[in-house]
N, C-alpha and C positions, 0 to 999 in steps of 0.2 A: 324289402319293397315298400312297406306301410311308411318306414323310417324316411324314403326317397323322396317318398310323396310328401312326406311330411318335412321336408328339407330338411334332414339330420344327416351323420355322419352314422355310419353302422353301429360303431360305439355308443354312440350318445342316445341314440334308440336305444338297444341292449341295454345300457347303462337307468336310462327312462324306464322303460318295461321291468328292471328288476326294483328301481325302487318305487313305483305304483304295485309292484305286487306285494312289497314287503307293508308297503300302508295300509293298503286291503286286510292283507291277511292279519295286522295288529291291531287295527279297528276292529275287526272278527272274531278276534283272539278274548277280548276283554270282559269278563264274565262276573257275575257278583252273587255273592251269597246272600240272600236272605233268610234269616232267620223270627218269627214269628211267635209272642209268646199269649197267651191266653188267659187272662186270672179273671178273679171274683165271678167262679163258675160255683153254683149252688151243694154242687153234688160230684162225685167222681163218677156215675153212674154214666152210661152210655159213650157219647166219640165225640169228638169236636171235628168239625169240618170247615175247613177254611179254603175261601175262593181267593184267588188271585186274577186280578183285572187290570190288562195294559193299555186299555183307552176309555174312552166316554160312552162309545158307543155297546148298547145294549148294558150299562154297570146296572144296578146289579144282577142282570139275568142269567139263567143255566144254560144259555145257550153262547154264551161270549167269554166262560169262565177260558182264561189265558193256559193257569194250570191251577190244580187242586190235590189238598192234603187232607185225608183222613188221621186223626192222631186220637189214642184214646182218654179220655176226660182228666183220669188218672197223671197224665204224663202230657199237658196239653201246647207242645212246643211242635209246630211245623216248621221244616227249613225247606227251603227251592234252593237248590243247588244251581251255579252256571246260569243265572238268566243277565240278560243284556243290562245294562246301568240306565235306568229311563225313570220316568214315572208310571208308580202303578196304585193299585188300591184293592182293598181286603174288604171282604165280608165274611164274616164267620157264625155259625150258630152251632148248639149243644144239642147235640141230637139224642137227649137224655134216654130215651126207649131204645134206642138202638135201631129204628124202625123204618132209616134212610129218607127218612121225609120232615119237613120242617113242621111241628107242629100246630093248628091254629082254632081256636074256635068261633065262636060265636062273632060277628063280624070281621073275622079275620084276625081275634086277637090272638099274639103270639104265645104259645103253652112252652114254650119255650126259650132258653137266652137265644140271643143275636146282637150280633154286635159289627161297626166296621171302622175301619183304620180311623186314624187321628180322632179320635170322637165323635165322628158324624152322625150324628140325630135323625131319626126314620120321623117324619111326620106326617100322619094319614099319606103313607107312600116312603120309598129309599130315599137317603141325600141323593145327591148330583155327587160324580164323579169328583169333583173340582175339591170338594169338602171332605174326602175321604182320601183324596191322592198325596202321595208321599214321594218321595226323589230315593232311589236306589245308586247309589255311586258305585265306583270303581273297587274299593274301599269292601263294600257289603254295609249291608246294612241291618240292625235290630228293631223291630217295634213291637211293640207290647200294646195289646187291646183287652182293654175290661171287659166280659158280658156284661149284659143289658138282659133283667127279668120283667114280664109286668104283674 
């Protein structure tokens, strides 16, 4: 019927409909590994916890984390398995106490490393997404982020 209206031949519909569904389903299909590595951490002492961030909106907040990986200090490699090939961006900190909270004192300074993707620099406040975002291909991809002490 849809094919009629749409001046096709039964075939050429059928034929239409099966390969818009095989583009759907192969655009869907395409999944990438990320793989995340963590060095010049002070200590093996406590977790490293690593955010994952697929837009601008709300980076760095708890409230917009995409996905997230607990890994222990010891062994500080997070991987995201199967996410989409896009741009995304990492924040990371050493939750050296163990104590699920980012450390901080006196005006806010950090008692703790923290660190996010491509070397983006926190200054009196987070980078901008823009400075922290990295490209995920089809491929996967590796990135490796230093802590930051003060």
């Amino acid at each position: 019927m849809v094919g009629v209206i749409l001046g096709m031949s039964g075939k050429t519909f059928i034929a239409s409909a099966v390969m818009a569904a095989a583009l759907f389903l192969a655009g869907n299909a395409a999944a990438a590994d990320l793989t995340i590595a963590v060095t010049a951490l002070r200590s093996t002492d406590g977790m490293v916890r690593v955010a994952l961030y697929g837009s601008r909106e709300g980076f760095p907040d708890n409230d917009h984390i995409l996905e997230d990986r607990v890994v222990p200090a010891s062994d500080p490699v997070a991987r995201f398995a199967g996410i989409a090939p896009g741009t995304y961006a990492i924040a990371v900190y050493h939750d050296e106490n163990a104590n699920d909270e980012f450390d901080q004192g006196f005006l806010g300074i950090p008692r703790e490393g923290y660190a996010f993707s491509m070397g983006a620099r926190a200054f009196f406040g987070p980078p901008d997404f823009d400075d922290a975002a990295f490209v995920v291909g089809a491929g996967g991809t590796d990135v490796t982020i230093p802590m930051t002490y003060w």
